[in-house]
N, C-alpha and C positions, 0 to 999 in steps of 0.2 A: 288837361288841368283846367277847373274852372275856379272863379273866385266872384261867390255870392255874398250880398249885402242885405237884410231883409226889415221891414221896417214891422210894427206890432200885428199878430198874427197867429193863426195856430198850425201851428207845417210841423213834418221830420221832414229833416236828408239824410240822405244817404248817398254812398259813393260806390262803383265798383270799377275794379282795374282786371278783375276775372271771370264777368259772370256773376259772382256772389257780390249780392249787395251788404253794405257796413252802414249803420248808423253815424252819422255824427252827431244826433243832436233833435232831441225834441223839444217844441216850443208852445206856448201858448200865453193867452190874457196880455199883458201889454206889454211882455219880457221882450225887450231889442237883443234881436240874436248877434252875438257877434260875427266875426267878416268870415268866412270858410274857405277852403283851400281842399281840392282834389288832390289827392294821389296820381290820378291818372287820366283818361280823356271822359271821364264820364261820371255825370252827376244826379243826382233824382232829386226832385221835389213835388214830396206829398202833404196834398191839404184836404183835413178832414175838417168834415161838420153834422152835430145832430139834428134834429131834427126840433129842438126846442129855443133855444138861445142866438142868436145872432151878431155880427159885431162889424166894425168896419171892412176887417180883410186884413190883405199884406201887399208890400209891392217890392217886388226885389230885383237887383240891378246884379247883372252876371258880365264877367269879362272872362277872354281866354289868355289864361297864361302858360308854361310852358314845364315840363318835367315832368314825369309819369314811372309809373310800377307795371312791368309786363312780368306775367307768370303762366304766361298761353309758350310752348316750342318753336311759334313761329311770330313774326310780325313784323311791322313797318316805324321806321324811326325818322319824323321830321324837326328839322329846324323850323322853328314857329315861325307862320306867313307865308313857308314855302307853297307853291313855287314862286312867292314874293321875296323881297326882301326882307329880313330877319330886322330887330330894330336893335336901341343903344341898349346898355345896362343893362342886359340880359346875364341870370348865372341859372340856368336849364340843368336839371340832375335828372336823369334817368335810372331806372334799377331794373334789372331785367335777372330774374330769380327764375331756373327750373331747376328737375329730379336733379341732386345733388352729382348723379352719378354721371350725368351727359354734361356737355362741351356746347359752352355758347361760342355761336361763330357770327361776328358783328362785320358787314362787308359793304363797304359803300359803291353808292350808282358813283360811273366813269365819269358818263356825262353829267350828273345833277349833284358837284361838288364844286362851293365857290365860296369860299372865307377869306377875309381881309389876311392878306400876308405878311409875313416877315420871318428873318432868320429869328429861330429859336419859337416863333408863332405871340410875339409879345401881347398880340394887342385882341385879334379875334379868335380862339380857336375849340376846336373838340377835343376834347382828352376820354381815353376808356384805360378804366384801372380793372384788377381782377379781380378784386372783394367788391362789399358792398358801401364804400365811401371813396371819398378821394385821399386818404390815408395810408390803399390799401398801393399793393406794387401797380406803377403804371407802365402801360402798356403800350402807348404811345400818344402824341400830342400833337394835333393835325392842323393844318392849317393852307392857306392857297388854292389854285387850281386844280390839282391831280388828289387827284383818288388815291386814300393812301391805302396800302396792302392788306386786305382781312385781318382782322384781329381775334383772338377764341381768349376763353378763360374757362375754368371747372365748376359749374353749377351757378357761379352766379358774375354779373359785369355792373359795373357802376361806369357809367357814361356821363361827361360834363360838357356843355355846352355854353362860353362866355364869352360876352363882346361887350368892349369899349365904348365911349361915347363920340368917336367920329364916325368912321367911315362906316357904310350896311356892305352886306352884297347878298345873291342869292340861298346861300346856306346851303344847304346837306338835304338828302335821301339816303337812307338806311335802312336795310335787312337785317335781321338775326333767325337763325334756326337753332334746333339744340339737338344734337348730334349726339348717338348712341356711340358706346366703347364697346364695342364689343356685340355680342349676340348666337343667337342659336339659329343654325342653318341646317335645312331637311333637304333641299330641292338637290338634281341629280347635278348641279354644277352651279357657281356663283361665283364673286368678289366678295374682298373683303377689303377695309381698309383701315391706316390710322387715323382718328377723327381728325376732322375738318382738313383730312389733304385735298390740294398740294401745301395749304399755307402750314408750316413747322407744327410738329405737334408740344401736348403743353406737358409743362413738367406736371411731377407725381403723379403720372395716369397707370393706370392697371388695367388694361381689358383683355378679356378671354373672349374667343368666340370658340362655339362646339359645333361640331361639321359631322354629320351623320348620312350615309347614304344607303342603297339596299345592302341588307346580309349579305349576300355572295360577293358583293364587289369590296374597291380598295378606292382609297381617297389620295388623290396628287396635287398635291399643291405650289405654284409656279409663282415666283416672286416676278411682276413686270418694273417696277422701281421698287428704290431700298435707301435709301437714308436715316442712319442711325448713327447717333454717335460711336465714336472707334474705342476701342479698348483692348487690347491683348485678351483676354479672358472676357469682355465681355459683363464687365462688373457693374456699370453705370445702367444703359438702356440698350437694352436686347429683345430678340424675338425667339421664345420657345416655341418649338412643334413638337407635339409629344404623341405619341400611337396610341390613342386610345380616346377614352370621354373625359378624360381627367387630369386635373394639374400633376397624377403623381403618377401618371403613366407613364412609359418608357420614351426618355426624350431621345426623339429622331436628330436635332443640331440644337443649338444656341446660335443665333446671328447677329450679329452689328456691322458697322461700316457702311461705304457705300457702294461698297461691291455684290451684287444681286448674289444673294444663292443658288445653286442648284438646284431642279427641282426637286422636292422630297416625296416621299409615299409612304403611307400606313403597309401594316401587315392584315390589318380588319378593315373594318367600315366607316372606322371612327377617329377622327382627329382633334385635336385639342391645343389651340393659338394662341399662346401670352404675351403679350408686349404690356413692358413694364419701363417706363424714365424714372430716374430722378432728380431731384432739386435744382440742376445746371444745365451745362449743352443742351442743347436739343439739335434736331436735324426736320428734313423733308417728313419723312417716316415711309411707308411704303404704301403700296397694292400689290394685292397679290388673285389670281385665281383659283381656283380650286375648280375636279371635275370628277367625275366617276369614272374608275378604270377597272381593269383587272389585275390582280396579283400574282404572286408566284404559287405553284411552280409554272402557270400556264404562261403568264409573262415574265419571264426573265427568272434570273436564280442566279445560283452561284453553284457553278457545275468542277467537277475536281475529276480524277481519274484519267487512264490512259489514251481514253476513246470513248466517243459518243454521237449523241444525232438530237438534234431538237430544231425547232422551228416555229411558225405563224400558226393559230388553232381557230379555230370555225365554230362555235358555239351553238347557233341558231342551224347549222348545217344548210346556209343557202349556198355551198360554194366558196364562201369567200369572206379572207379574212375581217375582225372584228374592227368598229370604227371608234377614234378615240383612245389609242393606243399609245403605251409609252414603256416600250420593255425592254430590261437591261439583262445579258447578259453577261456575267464575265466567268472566264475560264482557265484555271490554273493548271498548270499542269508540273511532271517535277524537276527540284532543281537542275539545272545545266543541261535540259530538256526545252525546244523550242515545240509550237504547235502548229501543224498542216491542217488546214479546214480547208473544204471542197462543198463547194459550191451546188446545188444541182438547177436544175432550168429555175428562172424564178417570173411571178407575176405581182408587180407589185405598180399600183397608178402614175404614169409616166404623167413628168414634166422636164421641162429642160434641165432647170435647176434643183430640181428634186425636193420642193419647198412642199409638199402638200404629204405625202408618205412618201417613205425611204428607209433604206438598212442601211446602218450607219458601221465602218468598221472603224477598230482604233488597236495601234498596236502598244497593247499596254492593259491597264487592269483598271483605267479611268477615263472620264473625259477630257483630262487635260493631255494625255498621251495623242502622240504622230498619230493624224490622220491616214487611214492607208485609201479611204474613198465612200464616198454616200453616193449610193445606190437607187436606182426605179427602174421604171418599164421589163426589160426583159434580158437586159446586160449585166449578170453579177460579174463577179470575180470568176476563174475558172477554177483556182484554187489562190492560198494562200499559205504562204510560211511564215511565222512572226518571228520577230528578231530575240525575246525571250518565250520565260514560260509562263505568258499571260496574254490573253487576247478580250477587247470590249465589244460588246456585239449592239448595237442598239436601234428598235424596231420601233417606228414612227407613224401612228397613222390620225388624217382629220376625220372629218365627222362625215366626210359624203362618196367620193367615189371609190372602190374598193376592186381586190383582184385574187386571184388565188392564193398570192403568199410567195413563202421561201423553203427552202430545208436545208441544212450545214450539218454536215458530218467533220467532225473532228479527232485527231489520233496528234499523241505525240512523238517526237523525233529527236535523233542526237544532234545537241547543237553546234556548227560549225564555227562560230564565231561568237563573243561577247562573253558575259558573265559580269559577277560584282566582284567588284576591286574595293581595295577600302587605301587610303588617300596618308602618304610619309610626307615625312619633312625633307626627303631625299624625294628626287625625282623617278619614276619610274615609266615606263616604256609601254605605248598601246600602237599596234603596225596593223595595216588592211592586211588579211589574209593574200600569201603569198609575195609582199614587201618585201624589197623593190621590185618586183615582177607582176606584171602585171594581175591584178584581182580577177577574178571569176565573176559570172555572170548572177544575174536573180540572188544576190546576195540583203540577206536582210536580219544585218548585226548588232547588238546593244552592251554596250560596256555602263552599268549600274557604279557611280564611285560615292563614296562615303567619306567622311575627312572627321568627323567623332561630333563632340557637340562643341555647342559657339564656332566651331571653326567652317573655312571657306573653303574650295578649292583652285586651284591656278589650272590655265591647262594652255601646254604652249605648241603649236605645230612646228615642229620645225620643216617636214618637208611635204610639199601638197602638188599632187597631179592627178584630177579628177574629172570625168569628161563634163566638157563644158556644156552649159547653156545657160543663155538668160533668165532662165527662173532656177534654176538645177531641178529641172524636171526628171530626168533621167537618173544621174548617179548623183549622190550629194551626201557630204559627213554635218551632222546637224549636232551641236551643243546648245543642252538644255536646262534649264532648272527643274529640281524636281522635289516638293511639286513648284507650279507656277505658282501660285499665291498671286499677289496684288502686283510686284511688281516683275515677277521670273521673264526669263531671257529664253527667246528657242530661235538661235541663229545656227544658217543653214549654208552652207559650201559649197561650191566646184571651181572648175577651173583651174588654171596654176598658181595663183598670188595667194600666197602665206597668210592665212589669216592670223587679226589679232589676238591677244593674247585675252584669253577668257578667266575672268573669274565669277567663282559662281557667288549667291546672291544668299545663299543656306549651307547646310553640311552634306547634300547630297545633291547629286547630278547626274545626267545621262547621254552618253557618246552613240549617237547613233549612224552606221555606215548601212547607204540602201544602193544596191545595182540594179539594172533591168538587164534586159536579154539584148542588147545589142554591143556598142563601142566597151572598150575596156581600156586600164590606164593602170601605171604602177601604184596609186595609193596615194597611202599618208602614214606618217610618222609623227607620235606627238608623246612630248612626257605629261607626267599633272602629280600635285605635290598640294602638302597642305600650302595654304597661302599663305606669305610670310607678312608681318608688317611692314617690314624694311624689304624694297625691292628696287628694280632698276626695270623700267619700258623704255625699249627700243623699238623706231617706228615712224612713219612719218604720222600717223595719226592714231587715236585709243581713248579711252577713257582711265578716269584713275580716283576711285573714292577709297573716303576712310574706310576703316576696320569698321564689322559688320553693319553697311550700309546697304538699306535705308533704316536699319533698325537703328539701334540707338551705340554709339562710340561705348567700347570699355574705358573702365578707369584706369591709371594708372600706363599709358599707349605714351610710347617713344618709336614713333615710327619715321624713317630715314626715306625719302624717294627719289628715285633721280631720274628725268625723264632726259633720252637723246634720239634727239629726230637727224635723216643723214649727212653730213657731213657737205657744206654749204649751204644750208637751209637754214632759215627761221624758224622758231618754235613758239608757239601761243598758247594759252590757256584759255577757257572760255569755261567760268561755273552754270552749273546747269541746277542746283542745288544748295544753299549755305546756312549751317545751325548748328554753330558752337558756340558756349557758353560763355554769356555776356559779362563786357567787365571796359571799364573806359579804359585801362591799360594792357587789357587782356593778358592777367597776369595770373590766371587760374589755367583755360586751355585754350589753344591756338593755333594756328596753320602760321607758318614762315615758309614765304619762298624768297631765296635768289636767282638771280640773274647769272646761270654759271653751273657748273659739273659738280661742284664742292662748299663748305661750309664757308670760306672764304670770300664768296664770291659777293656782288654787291647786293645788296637788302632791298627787295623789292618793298615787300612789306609784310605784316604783322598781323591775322583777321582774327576775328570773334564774332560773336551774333548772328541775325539773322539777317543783316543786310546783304545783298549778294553782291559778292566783290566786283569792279570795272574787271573786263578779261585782264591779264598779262602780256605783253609785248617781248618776249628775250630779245637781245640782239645778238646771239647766236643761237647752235642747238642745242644747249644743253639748259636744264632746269632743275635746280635741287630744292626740296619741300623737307618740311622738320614739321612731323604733328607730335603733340605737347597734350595730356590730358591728367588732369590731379585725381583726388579720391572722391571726389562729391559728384555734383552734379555732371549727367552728359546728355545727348540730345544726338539726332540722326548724322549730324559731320557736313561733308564736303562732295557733292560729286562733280566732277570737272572732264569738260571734251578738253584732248590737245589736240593740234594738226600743227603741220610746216607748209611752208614756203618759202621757190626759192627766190622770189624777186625782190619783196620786202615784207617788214613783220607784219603780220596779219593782212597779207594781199593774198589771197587764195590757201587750197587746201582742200584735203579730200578726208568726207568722214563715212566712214561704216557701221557705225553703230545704229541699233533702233531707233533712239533719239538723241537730241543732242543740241548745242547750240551755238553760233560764231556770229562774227559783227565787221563791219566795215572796218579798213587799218585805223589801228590808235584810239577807236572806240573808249568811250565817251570826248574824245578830243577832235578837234576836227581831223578832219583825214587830209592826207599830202595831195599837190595835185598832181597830174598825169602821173596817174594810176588805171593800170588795168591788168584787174583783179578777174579770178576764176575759180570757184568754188564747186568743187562735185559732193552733193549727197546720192549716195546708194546703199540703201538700205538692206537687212538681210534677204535674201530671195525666199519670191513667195509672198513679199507684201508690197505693200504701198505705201509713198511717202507722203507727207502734207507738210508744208512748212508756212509757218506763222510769224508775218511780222510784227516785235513788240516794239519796236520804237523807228521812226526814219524820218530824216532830214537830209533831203538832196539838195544840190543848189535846182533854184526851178526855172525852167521856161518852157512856156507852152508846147515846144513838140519835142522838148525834153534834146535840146540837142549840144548841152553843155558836159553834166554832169549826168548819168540815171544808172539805173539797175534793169536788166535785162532779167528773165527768167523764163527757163528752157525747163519744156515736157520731157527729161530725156541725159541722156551719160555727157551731151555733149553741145555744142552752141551752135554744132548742125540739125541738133532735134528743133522741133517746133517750138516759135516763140511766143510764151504765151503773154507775156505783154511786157513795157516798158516803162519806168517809174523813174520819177524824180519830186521834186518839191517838200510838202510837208504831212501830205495826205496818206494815211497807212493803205498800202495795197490790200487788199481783201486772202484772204488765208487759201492757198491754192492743193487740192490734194491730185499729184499725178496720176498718168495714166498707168503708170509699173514702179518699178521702184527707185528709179532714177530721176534726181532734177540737179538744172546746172544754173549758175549762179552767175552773173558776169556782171561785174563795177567797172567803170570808168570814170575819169573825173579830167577835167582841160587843166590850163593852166590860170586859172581863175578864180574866182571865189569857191571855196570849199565850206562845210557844214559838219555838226556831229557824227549822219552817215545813218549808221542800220544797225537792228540787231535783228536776228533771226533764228526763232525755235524748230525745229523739226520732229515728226515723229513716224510711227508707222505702224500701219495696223493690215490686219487681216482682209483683200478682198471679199468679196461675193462666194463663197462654197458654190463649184459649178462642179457639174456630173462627173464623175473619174473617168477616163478614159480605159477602155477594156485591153487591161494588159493579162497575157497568159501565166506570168510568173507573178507581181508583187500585187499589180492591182493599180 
């Protein structure tokens, strides 16, 4: 911005903020121009003369002041003086205007950020709004040290820049680009994304991108992040993929959440991306890639009948199969009919991990079904039997080394074990084949249960003797959600201790029993029943949430629970979870526990809201809970880890669940002293555990030799210690080596503190090579 003064004379000016020049103003004979004011950083002044008349001239005095119009996609924004300091009584308005239909994205320098501070920014600061005034919605209002977070708006940003009249400092450096929604893509693979990620995308955006690649092939498209807001249906802001060139092509999914989708694939050449917000939430948004593949019937299909044979195909005929590969097969066969696939020699580019190509199996008709094993080098399966009549085949290749391939011959067979069961209010009876006597070898069975809609399932073992091991690599009874969705359960068995009592997460689930060819054992016995609201868990430790949790509590829920751990133990509660509907007397719905077996017993207390409750202390084993729900509103409920102990309330305990969480005794109170406390997590086999401290106060001393927390790699406080804690400083989040970590509290007789709380979870290792078994795989 410039601001000229001109004394009598004959001139135009003119101004431009794009390139084109604008008039302000032509003068001549003794007319005094008044004072002029730039739009942006650039000003012209033109003086003509003919060739006959004469006169004194002009003399004009120009200063730089501060605020400018940008209509260029990219450019540079300073605070006036930079990289000096900015002066007093400044009020800077920027306007940065592009194509209506692209995303300004306004992102400040780390280092070359420094305005007069204060809470709320009273005195010096920058504000960017998303219209073209300071009227319009603001977007944030910046001020101090730190570089605040990229800010976008839709076509157009008003920026304001004001300081007071004390303190200066060095001011501001600013970028803006303008960012397309969308586009048209020809090339044989790319990215795509939402504008301006990672910073949140803006509301009302609509962009399409069209994804074209050669005739013969098929287009796959792989979500690497995903952040959308959540919906059930997907009503608010979503992402269409539709098979074709067009919004009214056949849509492949709808997506939101921030659960990555799987990857999808056209049936042609042509794909069609719509991501639409509006007015509210917003999220991350995603990226995604996209690549040129092949389709079916060559890659993958969906194969049906009694027997068959397909495999890896060669295109070019150099030998070897094709690179860039992503082919599913799945294979049905009929009811109460299991499927035999055989293997024949295979050549497919060996790695240890099998991360580069590999034949993937899965026993089931998806990818969320039992892995049976991923495959390379020269070790398939010999054969395979699945435990129903579906099997997932899936063929992986990158883009550089390559090998002759596979072939599977498949035939179906009488099933020896499983089938679908559909789910009573009475209990019914699921036995390993042959129970009590010992099961048969290479067995590999699935019980399918169904319980109707809105309802759960329970399923209780009563009697378990399965050969052991530390992962249940060998034999193992696995209960699962099916499907898994965001939050499904796939816990996995052996050994002889009675597993907990499972409920499922949906109205359907799956009992899966797998043997190999060596040791054998008499089984398992377990009933499974629709789930009731009113129940009783027995146990020293479990979980125990509301009616259909994590969804949302029915209305109108009178649900009765009583939990009893064994007989001289403590019982605690520890919520993992809490969102019932708020009320200061919570006199609409509510959770009540006692202290006690019965409705009598004393009143712990009364909850509502989303505060999460202090765990519960019983001072014996018994705990009865009363849920309470009206006709209006409900929300996701309660989920709650219990355990016991027997030395005092909340001193030790053992959980098995996936996740979960407990706290030092009396938690949030201080804790008693000499104590010594022991805590096992072991998580289902097959994974790993991480546990997460969110709060601790030990009593401190430098070699921690009063009060600490010990924490073990391992089942037991003879595994490795991975370090010792006390004071006020949160330990750092530790994920073991298997599935086991041990927990051990101490406290002197001395000064005591609040203590600890500790989150747990667990997840899936490293996928490493199957070992080459002759029967399952």
């Amino acid at each position: 911005m410039a601001m000229v003064s001109l004394l009598p004379g004959k001139l135009v000016l003119d101004y431009s903020s794009s390139g084109n020049w604008v008039s302000l103003g032509r003068y001549c004979h003794n007319e005094a121009p008044a004072q002029h004011k730039s739009t942006g950083t650039k000003l012209r002044v033109k003086f003509r003369s003919d060739p006959w008349t004469n006169g004194n001239g002009f003399s004009a005095n120009w200063t730089s002041g501060c605020g400018a119009l940008f209509t260029q996609d990219t450019g540079i924004i300073l605070s006036p003086g930079f990289p000096g300091n900015y002066e007093n009584n400044l009020t800077c308005n920027y306007t940065i205007m592009v194509d209506p239909q692209k995303f300004v994205l306004l992102t400040f320098d780390e280092e070359n950020f420094n305005i007069e501070g204060g809470t709320g920014c009273p005195y010096d600061y920058v504000a960017a709004y998303t219209g073209n005034g300071s009227d319009s919605n603001l977007l944030g209002k910046f001020c101090g040290r730190t570089a605040p977070a990229p800010v976008s708006s839709l076509g157009v940003m008003f920026i304001q820049f004001v300081t007071d009249s004390s303190i200066v400092a060095r001011g501001y450096r600013a970028t803006y680009s303008a960012m397309e929604c969308g586009g048209v893509y020809t090339a044989p693979q790319g990215t795509i994304r939402t504008p301006q990620h990672p910073v949140n995308y803006h509301h009302n955006a609509n962009c399409t991108w069209s994804i074209t690649v050669q005739p013969d092939r098929v287009v796959e498209l792989k979500f690497n992040i995903f952040d959308i807001e959540t919906h059930s249906s997907c009503n608010y802001d979503y992402v269409d993929v539709r098979d074709g060139n067009s919004l009214t092509s056949p849509l492949i999914g709808r997506f939101c959440s921030n659960v990555i989708p799987e990857p999808v694939r056209t049936t042609g050449n042509t794909m069609t991306v719509n991501f639409v917000s509006d007015a509210s939430i917003n999220g991350a948004g995603f990226t995604a890639s996209y690549r040129t593949t092949f389709g079916v019937p060559l890659c993958g299909g969906f194969l049906n009948g009694t027997q068959g044979r397909f495999g890896s195909f060669d295109i070019d005929g150099d030998g070897l199969y094709e690179d860039n590969l992503n082919c599913v097969w799945q294979i049905v066969g009929q009811d109460n009919k299991v499927l035999n696939l055989t293997f024949e020699p295979m050549d497919i580019e060996a790695d240890n991990t099998c991360d580069y190509d590999y034949l993937e199996v899965r026993d089931g008709l998806t990818s969320d079904d039992p892995l049976v094993g991923k495959y390379c080098g020269s070790r398939p399966l010999t054969y395979f039997v699945s435990s129903s009549n579906m099997v997932y085949i899936k063929f992986y290749t990158d883009g550089s080394v390559g090998g002759r391939g596979f072939n599977i011959s498949y035939r179906q067979v009488d099933a020896l074990c499983g089938g679908v069961r559909t789910a009573m209010t009475s209990p019914q009876t699921i036995s390993s084949p042959n129970y009590p006597n010992s099961y048969p070898h290479n067995l590999r069975c699935r019980w399918t249960i169904d319980a109707g809609l809105n309802q759960q399932i329970d399923v209780n073992v009563t009697d378990f003797n399965v050969e052991n091991h530390a992962n249940c690599q060998y034999d193992y009874l696995e209960l699962r959600d099916k499907p898994l969705g965001d939050n499904g359960q796939i816990l996995m068995y052996c050994g002889s201790q009675l597993p907990p009592l499972f409920t499922s997460k949906g109205r359907t689930m799956q009992i899966n029993f797998v043997t190999d060819a060596s040791a054998t054992a008499p089984g398992f016995s377990l009933t499974y029943q629709v789930a009731s609201c009113n129940r009783t868990h027995s146990g020293s430790t479990g979980r125990v949430t509301s009616p259909g949790w994590p969804g949302r509590y029915p209305s109108y829920s009178r649900c009765y629970v009583v939990i009893q751990s064994p007989p001289g133990t403590y019982l605690s509660l520890y919520f993992n979870s809490f969102y019932i509907e708020p009320h200061t007397s919570c006199n609409f719905d509510y959770l009540e526990i006692r202290n006690g077996s019965d409705a009598s017993a004393g009143l712990v207390g009364k909850y509502c809201g989303n505060t999460l409750p202090d765990p519960v202390f019983a001072t014996g084993n018994s705990i009865w809970m009363f849920f309470l729900t009206d006709n209006s509103v409900t929300h996701p409920g309660y989920d709650i880890t219990f355990a016991s102990s027997s030395s005092a309330p909340g001193c030790g305990g053992t959980f098995k669940d996936s996740y979960g969480s407990f706290t030092s005794p009396l938690y949030p109170q201080p804790y008693t002293n000499n104590r010594n406390c022991t805590w096992l997590v072991q998580v289902p086999a097959r994974k790993v555990v991480t546990i997460t401290f969110t709060a601790f106060n030990i009593e401190y001393h430098d070699s921690c030799n009063y009060d600490w927390v010990d924490v073990y790699d391992g089942p037991s406080t003879s595994s490795t210690r991975v370090g010792r804690y006390c004071g006020d400083s949160m330990p750092a989040e530790f994920t073991a080596s298997g599935r086991a970590v041990t927990i051990f509290f101490r406290s002197d007789q001395s000064q005591t503190g609040p203590g600890f709380r500790i989150a747990y979870s667990s997840s899936q290792p490293a996928l490493m090579q199957s070992a080459d078994k002759s029967s399952i795989g």
